[in-house]
C-alpha atoms as a printed R data frame, in Angstrom:
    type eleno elety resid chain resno       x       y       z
1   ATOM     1    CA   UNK     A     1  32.998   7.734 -12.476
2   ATOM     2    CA   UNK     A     2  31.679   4.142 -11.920
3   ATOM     3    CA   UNK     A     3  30.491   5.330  -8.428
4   ATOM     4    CA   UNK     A     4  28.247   7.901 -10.186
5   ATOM     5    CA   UNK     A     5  26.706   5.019 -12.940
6   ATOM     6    CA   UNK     A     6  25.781   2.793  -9.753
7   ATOM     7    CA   UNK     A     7  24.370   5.954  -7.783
8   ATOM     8    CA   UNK     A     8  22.456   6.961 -10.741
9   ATOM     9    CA   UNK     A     9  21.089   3.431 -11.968
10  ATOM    10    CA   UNK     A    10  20.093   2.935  -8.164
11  ATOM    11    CA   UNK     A    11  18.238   6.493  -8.778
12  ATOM    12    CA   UNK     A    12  16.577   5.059 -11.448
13  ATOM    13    CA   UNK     A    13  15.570   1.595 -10.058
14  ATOM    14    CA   UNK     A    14  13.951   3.191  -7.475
15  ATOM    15    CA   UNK     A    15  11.970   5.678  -9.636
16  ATOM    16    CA   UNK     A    16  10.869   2.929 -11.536
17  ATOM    17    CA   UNK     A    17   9.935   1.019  -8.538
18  ATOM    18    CA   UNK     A    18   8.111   4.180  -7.142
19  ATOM    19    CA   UNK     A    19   6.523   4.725 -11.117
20  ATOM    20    CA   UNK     A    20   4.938   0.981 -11.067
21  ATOM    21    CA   UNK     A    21   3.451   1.415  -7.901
22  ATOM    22    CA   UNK     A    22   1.493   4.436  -9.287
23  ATOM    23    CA   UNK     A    23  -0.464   2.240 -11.606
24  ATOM    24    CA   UNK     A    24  -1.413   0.133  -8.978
25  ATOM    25    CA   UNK     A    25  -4.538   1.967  -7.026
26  ATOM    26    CA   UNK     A    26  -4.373   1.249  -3.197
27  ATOM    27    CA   UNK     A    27  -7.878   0.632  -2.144
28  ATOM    28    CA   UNK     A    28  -9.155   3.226   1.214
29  ATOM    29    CA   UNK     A    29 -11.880   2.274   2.742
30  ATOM    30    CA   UNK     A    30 -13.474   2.337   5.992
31  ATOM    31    CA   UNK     A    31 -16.730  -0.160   7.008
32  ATOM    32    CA   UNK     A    32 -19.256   1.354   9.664
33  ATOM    33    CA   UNK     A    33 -20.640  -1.304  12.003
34  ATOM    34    CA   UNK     A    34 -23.166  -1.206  14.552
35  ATOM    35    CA   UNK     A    35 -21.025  -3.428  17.349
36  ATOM    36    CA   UNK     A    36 -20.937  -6.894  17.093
37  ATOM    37    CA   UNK     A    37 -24.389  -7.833  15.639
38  ATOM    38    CA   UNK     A    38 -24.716 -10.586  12.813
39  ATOM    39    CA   UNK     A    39 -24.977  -8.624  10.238
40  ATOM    40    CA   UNK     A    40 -21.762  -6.482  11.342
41  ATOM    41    CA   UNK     A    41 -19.436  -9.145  11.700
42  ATOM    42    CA   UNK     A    42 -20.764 -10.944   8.605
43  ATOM    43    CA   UNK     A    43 -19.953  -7.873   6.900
44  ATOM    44    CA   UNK     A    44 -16.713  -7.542   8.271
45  ATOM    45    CA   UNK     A    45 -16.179 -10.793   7.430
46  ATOM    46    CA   UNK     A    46 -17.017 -11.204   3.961
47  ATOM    47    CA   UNK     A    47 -15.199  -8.028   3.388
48  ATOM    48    CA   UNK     A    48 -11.685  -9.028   4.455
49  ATOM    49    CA   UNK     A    49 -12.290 -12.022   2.229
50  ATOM    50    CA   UNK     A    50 -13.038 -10.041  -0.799
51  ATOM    51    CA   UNK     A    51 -10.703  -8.003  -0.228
52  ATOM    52    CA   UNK     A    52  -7.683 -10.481   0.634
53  ATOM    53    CA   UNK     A    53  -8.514 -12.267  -2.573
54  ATOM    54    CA   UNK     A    54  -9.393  -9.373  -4.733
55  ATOM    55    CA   UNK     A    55  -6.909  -7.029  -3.535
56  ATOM    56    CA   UNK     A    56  -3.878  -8.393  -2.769
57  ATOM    57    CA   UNK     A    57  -2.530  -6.013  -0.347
58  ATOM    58    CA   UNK     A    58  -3.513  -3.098  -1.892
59  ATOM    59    CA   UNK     A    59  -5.883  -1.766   0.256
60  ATOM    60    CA   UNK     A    60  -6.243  -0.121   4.075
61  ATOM    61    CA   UNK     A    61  -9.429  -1.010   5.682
62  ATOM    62    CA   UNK     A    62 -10.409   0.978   8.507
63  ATOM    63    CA   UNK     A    63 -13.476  -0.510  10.835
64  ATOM    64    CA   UNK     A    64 -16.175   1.861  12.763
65  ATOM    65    CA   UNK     A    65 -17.891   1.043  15.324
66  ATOM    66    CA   UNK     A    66 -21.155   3.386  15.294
67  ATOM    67    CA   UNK     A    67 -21.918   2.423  18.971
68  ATOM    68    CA   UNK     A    68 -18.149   3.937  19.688
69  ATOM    69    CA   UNK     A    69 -18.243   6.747  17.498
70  ATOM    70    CA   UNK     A    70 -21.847   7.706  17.201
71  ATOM    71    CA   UNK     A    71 -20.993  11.271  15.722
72  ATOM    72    CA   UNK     A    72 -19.477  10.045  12.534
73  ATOM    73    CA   UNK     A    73 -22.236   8.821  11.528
74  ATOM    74    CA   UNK     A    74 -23.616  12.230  11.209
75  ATOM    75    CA   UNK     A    75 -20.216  13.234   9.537
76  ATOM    76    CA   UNK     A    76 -20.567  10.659   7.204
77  ATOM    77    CA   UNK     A    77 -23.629  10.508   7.003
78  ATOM    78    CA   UNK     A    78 -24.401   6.878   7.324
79  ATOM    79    CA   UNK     A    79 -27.882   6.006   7.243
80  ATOM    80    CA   UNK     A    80 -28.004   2.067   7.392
81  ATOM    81    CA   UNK     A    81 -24.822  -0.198   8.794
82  ATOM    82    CA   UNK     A    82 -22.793  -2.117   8.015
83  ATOM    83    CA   UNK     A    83 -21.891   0.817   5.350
84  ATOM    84    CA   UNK     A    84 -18.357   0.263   3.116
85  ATOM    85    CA   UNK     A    85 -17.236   3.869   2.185
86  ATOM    86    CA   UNK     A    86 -14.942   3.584  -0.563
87  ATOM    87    CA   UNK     A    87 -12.569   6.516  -0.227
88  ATOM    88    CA   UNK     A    88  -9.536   6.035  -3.404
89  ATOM    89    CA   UNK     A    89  -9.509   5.432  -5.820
90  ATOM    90    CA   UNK     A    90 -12.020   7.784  -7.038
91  ATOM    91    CA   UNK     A    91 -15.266   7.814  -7.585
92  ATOM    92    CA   UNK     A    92 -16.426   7.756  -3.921
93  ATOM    93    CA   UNK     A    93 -18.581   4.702  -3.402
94  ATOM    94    CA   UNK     A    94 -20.918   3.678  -0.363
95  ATOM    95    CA   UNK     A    95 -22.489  -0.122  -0.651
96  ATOM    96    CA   UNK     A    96 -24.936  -0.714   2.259
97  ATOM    97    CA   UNK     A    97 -25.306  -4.403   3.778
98  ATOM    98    CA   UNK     A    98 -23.390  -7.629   4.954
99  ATOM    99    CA   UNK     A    99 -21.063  -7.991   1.201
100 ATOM   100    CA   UNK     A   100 -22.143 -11.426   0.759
101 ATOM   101    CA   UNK     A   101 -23.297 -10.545  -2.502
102 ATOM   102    CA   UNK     A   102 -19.767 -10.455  -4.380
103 ATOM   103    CA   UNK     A   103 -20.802  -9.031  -7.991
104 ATOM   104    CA   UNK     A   104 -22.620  -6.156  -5.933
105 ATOM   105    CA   UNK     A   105 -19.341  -5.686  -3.654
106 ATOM   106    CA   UNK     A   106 -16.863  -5.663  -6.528
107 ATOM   107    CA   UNK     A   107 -18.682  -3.573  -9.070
108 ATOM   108    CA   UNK     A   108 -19.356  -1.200  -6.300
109 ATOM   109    CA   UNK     A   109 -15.785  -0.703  -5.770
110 ATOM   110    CA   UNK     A   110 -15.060  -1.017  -9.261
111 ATOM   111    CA   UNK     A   111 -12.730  -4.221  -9.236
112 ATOM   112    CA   UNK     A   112 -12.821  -6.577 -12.411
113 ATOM   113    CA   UNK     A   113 -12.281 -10.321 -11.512
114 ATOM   114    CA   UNK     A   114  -9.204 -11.970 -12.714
């Protein structure tokens, strides 16, 4: 019987585990760039930072080159670059230009500052 307690209290360790993880939202998002103008790898730049310290982890980035992939912009219908499409957590955000303005960035994607 004390093989089934430890099976099941590993069970529940890792539902917990899986439970917590739940709570916290994992940040999708994908920046469209146009190459490796100024503006692009400002954006890029600025970006990672916000995210890194913002974040922590809990996010995929994903970054488009429009000069590579010139038909997603029509998919996504990108109108300026840099573009950051916020995918998850819902709502769906877009926030045009280089992030260096932080309060823009982070209420766009709907992150409170510690």
């Amino acid at each position: 019987m004390k093989k089934k307690k430890e099976a099941t209290e590993g069970t529940t360790a890792e539902l917990d585990q899986a439970l917590y993880g739940l709570h916290e939202d994992k940040y999708i998002l994908r920046l469209f760039i146009t190459g490796s103008t100024t503006k692009s790898v400002l954006a890029l730049t600025n970006l990672k930072k916000i995210c890194e310290e913002y974040l922590d982890g809990r996010y995929d980035l994903e970054v488009i080159d429009l000069y590579q992939n010139p038909g997603l912009a029509i998919k996504e219908q990108i109108v300026a670059a840099p573009t950051l499409i916020k995918k998850l957590p819902l709502p769906f955000r877009r926030i045009i230009g280089d992030m260096s303005d932080i309060e823009k960035v982070l209420t766009g994607l709907e992150i409170k500052k510690l």
